[in-house]
FITORDO-514757 format. One record per residue (C-alpha): residue in three letters; x negated, y, z negated. Coordinates in steps of 0.05 Angstrom, whole numbers, plus 5000, padded with zeros to 4 digits. Layout:
N
ALAXYZ
...
***
This chain:
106
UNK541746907045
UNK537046946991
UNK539046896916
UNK547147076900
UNK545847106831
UNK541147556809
UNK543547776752
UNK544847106722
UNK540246556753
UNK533946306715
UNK531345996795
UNK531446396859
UNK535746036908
UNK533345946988
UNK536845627045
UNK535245287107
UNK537345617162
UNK542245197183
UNK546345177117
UNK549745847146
UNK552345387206
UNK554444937162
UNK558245307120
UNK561045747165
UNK564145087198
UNK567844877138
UNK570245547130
UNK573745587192
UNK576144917182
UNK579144997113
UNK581445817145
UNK585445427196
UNK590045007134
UNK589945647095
UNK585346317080
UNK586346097004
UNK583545447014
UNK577545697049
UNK576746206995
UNK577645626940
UNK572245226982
UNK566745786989
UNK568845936900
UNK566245256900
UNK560245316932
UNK558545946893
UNK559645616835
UNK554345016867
UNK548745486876
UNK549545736812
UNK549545126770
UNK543244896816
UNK540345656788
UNK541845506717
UNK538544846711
UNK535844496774
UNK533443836756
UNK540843766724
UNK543243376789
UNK541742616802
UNK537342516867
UNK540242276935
UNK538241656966
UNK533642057010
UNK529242326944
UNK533443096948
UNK537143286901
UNK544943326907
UNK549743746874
UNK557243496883
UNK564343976886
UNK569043896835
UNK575044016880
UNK572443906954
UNK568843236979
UNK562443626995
UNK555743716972
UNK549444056972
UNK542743706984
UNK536344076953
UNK529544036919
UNK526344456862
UNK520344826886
UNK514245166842
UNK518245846830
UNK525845726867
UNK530245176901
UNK531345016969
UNK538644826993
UNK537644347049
UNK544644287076
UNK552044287056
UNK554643657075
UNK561343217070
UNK561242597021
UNK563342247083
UNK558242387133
UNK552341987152
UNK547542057095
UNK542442177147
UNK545142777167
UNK541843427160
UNK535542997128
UNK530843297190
UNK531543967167
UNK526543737105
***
């Protein structure tokens, strides 16, 4: 995945590999309640990566110096740092999870 907003977004967006695992998790997890949950869920994260495009250093940093960009709707999150010329999304992670997690990608 490279940048989903072209057209729009002032700051190219990159992703660790993993954040495809990740999200593809959550999506099968919210697919098994309902297909318009998951839907909802991945609107959300769109809607994420384009707020982090718009105006990075908008979100408050993480205990672990990144970045973090809360849902609205869903307790998630996405973890990520402002480079010279784009952003890099670290991971997608639940507000629940050990805030450790997903920190050795970085």
């Amino acid at each position: 995945m490279t940048n989903l907003f072209p057209a729009f977004a002032t700051v190219r967006v990159r992703f660790h590999k993993q954040v495809q695992k990740d999200l593809d998790q959550i999506l099968e997890k919210y697919s098994e309640v309902s297909e318009e949950l998951a839907e909802d869920f991945f609107g959300e994260f769109q809607m994420g990566l384009f707020k982090i495009a718009e105006n990075p250093r908008f979100f408050h940093f993480d205990a672990c110096g990144l970045r973090r960009c809360n849902f609205d709707r869903f307790p998630y999150h996405l973890i990520y740092d402002v480079r010279e010329d784009y952003v890099r999304v670290w991971v997608v992670r639940h507000n629940r999870r050990n805030p450790n997690w997903g920190l050795k990608r970085f």
